[in-house]
mmCIF file of the N, C-alpha and C atoms, coordinates in Angstrom:
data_MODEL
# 
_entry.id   MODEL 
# 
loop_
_atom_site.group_PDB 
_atom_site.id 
_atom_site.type_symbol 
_atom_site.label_atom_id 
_atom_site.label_alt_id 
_atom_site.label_comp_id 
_atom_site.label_asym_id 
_atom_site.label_entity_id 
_atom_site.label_seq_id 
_atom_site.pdbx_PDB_ins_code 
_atom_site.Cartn_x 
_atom_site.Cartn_y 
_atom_site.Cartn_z 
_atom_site.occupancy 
_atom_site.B_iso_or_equiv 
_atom_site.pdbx_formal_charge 
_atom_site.auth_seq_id 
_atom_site.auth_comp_id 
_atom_site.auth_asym_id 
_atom_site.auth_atom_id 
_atom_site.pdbx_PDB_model_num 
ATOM 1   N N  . UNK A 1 1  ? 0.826  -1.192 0.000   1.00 0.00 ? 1  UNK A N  1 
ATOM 2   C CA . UNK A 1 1  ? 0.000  0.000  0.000   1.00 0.00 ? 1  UNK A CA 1 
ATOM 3   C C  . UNK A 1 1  ? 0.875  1.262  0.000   1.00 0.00 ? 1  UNK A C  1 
ATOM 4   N N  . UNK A 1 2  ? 2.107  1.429  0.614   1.00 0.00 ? 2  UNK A N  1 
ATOM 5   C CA . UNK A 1 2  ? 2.673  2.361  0.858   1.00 0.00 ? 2  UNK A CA 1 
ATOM 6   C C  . UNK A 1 2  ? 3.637  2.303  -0.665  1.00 0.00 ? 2  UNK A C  1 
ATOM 7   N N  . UNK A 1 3  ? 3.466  1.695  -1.084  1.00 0.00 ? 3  UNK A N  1 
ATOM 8   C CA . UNK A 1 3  ? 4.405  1.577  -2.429  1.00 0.00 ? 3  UNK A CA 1 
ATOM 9   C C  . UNK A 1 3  ? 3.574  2.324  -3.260  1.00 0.00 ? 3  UNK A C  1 
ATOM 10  N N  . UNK A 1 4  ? 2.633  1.715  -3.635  1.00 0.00 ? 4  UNK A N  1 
ATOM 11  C CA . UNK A 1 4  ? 1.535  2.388  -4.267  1.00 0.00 ? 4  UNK A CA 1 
ATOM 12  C C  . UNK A 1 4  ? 1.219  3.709  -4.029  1.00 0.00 ? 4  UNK A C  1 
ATOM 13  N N  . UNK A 1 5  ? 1.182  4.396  -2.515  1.00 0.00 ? 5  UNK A N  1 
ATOM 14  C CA . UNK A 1 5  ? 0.992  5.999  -2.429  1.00 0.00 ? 5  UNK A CA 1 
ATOM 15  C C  . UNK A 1 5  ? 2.177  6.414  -2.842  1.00 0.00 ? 5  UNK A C  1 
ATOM 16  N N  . UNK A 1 6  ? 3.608  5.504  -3.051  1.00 0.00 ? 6  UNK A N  1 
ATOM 17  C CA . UNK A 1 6  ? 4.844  6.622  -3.330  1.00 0.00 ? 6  UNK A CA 1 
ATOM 18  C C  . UNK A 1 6  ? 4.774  6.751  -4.985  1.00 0.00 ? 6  UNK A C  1 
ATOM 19  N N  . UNK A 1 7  ? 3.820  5.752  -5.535  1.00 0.00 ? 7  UNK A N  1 
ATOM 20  C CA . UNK A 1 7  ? 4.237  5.433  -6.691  1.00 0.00 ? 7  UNK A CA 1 
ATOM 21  C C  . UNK A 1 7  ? 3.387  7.012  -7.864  1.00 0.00 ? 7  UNK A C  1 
ATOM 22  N N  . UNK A 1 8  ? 1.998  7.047  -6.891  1.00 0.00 ? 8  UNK A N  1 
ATOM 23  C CA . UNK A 1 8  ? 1.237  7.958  -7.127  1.00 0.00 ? 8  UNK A CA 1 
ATOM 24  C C  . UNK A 1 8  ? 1.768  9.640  -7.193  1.00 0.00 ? 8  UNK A C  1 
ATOM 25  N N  . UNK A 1 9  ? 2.092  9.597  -5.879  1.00 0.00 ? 9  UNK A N  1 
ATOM 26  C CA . UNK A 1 9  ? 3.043  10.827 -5.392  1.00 0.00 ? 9  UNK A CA 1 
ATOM 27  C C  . UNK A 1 9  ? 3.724  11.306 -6.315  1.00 0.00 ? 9  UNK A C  1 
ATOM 28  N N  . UNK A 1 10 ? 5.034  10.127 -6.999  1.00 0.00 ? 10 UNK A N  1 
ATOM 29  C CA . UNK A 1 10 ? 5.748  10.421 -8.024  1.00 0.00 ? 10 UNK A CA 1 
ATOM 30  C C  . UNK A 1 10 ? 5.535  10.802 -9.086  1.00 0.00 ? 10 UNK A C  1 
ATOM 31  N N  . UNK A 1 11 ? 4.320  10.218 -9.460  1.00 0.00 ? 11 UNK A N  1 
ATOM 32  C CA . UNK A 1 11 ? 3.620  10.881 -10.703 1.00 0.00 ? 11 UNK A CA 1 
ATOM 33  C C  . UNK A 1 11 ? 2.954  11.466 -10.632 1.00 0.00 ? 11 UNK A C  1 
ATOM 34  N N  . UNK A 1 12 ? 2.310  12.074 -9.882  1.00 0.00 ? 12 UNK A N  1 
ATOM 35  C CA . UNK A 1 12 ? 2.016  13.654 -9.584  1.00 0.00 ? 12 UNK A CA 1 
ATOM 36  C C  . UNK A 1 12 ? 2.770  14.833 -9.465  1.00 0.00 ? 12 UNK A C  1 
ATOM 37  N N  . UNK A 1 13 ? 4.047  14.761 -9.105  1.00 0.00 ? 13 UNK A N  1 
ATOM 38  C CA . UNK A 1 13 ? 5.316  15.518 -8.878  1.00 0.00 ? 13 UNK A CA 1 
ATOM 39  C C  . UNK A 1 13 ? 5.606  15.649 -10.191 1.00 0.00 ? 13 UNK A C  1 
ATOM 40  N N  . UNK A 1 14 ? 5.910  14.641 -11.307 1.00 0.00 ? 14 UNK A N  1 
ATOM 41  C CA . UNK A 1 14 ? 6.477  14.882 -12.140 1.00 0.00 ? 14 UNK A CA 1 
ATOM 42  C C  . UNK A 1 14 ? 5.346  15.082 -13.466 1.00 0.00 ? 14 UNK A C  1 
ATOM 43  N N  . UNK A 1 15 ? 4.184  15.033 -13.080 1.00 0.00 ? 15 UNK A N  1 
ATOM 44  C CA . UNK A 1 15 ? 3.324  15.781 -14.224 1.00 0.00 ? 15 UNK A CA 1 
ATOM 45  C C  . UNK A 1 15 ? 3.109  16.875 -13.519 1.00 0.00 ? 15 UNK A C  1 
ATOM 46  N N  . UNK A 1 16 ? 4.015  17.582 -12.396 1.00 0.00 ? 16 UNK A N  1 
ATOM 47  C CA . UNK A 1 16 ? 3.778  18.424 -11.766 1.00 0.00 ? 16 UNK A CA 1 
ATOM 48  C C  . UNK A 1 16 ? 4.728  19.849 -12.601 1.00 0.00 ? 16 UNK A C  1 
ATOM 49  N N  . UNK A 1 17 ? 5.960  18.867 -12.719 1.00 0.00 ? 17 UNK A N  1 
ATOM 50  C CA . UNK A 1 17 ? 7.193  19.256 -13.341 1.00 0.00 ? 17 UNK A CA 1 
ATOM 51  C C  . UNK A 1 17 ? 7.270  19.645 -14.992 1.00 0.00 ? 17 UNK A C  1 
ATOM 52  N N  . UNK A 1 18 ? 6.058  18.481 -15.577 1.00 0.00 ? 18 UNK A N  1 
ATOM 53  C CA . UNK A 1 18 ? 5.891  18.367 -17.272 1.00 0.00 ? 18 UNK A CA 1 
ATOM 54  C C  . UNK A 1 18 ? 4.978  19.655 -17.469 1.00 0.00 ? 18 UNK A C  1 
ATOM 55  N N  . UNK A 1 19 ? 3.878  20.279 -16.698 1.00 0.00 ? 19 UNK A N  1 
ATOM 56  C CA . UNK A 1 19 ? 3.301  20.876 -16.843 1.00 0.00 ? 19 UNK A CA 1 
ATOM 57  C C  . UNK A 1 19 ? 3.368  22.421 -16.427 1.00 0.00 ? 19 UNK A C  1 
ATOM 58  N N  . UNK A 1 20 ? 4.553  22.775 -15.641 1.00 0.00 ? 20 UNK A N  1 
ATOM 59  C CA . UNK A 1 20 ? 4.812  23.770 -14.847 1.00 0.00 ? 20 UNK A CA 1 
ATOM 60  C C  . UNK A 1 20 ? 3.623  24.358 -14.182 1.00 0.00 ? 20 UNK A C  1 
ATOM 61  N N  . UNK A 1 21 ? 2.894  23.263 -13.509 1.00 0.00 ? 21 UNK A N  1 
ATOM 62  C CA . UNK A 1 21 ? 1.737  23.512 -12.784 1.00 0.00 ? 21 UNK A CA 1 
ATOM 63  C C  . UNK A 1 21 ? 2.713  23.014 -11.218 1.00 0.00 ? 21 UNK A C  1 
ATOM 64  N N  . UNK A 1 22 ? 2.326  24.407 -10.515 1.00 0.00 ? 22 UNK A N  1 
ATOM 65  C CA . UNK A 1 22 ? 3.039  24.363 -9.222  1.00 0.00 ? 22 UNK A CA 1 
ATOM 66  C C  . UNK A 1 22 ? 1.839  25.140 -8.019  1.00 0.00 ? 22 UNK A C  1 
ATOM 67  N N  . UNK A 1 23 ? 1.256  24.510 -7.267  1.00 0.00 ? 23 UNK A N  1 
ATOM 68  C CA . UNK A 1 23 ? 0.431  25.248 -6.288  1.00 0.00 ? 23 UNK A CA 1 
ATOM 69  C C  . UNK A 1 23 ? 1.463  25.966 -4.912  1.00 0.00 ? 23 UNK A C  1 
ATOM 70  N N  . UNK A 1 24 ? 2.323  26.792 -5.063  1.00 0.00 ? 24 UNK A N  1 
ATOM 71  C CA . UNK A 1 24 ? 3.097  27.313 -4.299  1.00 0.00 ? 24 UNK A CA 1 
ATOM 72  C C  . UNK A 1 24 ? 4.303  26.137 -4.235  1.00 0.00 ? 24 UNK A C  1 
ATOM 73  N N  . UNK A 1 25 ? 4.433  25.276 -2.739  1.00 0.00 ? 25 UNK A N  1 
ATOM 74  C CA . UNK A 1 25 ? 5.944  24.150 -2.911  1.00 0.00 ? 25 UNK A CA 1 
ATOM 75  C C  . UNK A 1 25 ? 4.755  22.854 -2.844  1.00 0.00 ? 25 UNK A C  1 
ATOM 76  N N  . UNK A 1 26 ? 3.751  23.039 -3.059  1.00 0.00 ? 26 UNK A N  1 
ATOM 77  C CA . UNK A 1 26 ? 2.829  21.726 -3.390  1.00 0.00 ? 26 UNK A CA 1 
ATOM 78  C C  . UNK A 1 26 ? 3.405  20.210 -3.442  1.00 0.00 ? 26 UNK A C  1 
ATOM 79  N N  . UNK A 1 27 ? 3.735  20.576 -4.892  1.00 0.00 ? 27 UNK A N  1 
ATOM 80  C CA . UNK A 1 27 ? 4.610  19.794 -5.719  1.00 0.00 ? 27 UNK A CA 1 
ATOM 81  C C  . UNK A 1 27 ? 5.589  18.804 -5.049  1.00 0.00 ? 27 UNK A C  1 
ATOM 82  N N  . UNK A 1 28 ? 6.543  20.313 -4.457  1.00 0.00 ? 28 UNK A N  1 
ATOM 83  C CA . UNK A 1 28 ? 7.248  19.675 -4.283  1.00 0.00 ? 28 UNK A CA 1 
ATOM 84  C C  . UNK A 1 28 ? 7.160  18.871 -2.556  1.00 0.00 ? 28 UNK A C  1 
ATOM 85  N N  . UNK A 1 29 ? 6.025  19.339 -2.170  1.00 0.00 ? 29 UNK A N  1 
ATOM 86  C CA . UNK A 1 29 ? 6.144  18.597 -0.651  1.00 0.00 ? 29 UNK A CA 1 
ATOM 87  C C  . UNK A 1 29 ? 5.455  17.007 -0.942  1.00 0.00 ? 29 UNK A C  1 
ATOM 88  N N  . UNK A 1 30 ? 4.679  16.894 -2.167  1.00 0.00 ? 30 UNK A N  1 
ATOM 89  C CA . UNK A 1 30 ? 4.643  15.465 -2.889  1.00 0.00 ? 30 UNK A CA 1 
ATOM 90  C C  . UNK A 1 30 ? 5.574  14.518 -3.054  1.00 0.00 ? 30 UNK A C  1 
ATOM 91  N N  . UNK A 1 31 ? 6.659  14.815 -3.499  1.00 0.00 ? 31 UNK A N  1 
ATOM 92  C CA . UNK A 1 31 ? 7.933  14.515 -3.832  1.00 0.00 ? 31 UNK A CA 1 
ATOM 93  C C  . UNK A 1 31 ? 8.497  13.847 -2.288  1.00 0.00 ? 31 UNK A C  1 
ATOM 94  N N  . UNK A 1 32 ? 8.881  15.063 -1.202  1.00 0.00 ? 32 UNK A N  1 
ATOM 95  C CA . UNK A 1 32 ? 9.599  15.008 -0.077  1.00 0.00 ? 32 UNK A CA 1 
ATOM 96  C C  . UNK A 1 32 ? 8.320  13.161 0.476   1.00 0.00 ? 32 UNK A C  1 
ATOM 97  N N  . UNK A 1 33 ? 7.452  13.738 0.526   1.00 0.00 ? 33 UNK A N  1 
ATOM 98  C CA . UNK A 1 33 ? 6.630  12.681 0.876   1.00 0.00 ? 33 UNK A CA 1 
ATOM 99  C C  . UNK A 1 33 ? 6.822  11.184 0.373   1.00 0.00 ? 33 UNK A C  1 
ATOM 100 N N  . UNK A 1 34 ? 6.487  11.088 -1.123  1.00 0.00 ? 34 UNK A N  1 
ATOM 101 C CA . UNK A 1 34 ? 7.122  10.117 -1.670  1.00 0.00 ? 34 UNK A CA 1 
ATOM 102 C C  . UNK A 1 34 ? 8.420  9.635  -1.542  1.00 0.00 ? 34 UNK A C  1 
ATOM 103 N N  . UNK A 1 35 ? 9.554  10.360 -1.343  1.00 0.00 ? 35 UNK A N  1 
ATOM 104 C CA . UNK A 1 35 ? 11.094 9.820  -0.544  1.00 0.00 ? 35 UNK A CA 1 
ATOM 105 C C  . UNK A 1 35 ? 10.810 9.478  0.581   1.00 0.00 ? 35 UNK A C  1 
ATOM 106 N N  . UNK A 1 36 ? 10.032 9.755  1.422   1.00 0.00 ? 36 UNK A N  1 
ATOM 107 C CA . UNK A 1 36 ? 10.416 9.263  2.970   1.00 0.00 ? 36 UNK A CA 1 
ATOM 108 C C  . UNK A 1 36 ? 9.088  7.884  2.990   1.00 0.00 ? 36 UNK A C  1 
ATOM 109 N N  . UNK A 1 37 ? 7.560  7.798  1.905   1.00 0.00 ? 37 UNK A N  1 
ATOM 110 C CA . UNK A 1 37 ? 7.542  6.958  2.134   1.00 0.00 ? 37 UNK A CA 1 
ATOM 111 C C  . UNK A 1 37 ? 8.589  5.258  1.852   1.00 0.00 ? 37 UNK A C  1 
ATOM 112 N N  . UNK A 1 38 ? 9.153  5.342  0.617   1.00 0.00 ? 38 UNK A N  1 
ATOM 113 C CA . UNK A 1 38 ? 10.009 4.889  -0.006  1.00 0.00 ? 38 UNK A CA 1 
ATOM 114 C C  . UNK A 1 38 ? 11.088 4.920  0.989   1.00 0.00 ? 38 UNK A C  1 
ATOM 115 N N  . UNK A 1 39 ? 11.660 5.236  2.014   1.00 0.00 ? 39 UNK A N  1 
ATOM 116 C CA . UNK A 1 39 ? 12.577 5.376  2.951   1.00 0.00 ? 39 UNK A CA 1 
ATOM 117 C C  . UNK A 1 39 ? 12.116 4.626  4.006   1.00 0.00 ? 39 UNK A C  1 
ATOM 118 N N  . UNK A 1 40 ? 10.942 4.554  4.542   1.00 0.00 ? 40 UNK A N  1 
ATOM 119 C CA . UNK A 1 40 ? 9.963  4.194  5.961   1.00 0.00 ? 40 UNK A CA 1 
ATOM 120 C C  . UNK A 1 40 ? 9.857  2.319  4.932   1.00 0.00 ? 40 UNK A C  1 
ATOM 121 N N  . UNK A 1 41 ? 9.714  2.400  3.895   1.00 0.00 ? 41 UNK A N  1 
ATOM 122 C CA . UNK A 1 41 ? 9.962  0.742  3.214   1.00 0.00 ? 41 UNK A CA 1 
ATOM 123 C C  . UNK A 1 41 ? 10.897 0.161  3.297   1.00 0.00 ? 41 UNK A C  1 
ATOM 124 N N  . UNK A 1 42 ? 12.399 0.665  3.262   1.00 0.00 ? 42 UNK A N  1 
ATOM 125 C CA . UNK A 1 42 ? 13.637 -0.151 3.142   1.00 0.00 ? 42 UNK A CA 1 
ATOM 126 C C  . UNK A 1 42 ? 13.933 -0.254 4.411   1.00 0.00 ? 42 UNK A C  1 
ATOM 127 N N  . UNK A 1 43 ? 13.544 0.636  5.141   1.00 0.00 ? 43 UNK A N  1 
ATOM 128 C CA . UNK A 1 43 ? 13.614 0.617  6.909   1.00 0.00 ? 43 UNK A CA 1 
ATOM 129 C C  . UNK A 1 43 ? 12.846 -0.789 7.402   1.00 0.00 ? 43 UNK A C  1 
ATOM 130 N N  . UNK A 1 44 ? 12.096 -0.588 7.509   1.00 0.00 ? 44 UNK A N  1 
ATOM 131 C CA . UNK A 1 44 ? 10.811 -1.883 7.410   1.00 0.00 ? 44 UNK A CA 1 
ATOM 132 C C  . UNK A 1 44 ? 11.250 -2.907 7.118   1.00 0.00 ? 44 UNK A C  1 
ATOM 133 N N  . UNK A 1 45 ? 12.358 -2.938 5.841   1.00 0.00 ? 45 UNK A N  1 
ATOM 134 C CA . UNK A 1 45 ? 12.737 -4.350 5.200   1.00 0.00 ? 45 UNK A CA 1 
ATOM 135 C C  . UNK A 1 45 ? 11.810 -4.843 4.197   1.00 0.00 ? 45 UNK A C  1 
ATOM 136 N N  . UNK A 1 46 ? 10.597 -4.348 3.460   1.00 0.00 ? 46 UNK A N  1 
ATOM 137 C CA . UNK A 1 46 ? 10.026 -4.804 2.740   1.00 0.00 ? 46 UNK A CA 1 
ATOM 138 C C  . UNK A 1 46 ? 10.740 -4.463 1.312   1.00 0.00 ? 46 UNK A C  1 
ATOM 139 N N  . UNK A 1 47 ? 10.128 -5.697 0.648   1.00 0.00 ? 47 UNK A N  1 
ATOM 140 C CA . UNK A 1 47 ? 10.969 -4.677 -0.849  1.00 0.00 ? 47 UNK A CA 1 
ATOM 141 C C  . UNK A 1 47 ? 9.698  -3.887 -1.830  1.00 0.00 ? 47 UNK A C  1 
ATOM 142 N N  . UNK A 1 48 ? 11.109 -3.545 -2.545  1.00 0.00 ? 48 UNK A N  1 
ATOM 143 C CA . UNK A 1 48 ? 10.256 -1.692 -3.126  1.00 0.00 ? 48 UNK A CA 1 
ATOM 144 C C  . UNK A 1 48 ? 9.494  -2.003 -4.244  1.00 0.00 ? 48 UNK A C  1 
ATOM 145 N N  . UNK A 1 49 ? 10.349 -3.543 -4.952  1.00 0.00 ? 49 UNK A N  1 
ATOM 146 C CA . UNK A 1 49 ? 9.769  -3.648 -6.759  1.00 0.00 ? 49 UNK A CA 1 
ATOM 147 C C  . UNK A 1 49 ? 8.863  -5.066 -6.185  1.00 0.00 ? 49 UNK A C  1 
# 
């Protein structure tokens, strides 16, 4: 499940990036989010792929 919200995240960030659609640091607090869930996984020990 948590793979899946980082996976989302990421592609929101980066049609965030394709579109220069930015709601103030929006974007980019999507991004920060998606790294630390992706971080809180390898911690865990689960795998990512």
């Amino acid at each position: 499940m948590l793979y899946t919200i980082a996976i989302i995240l990421l592609i929101l960030w980066l049609l965030g990036l394709v579109t220069s659609y930015t709601l103030g640091g929006f974007i980019h607090i999507l991004l920060v989010i998606a790294i630390i869930v992706v971080i809180i996984k390898l911690i865990r020990g689960e795998k990512i792929l």
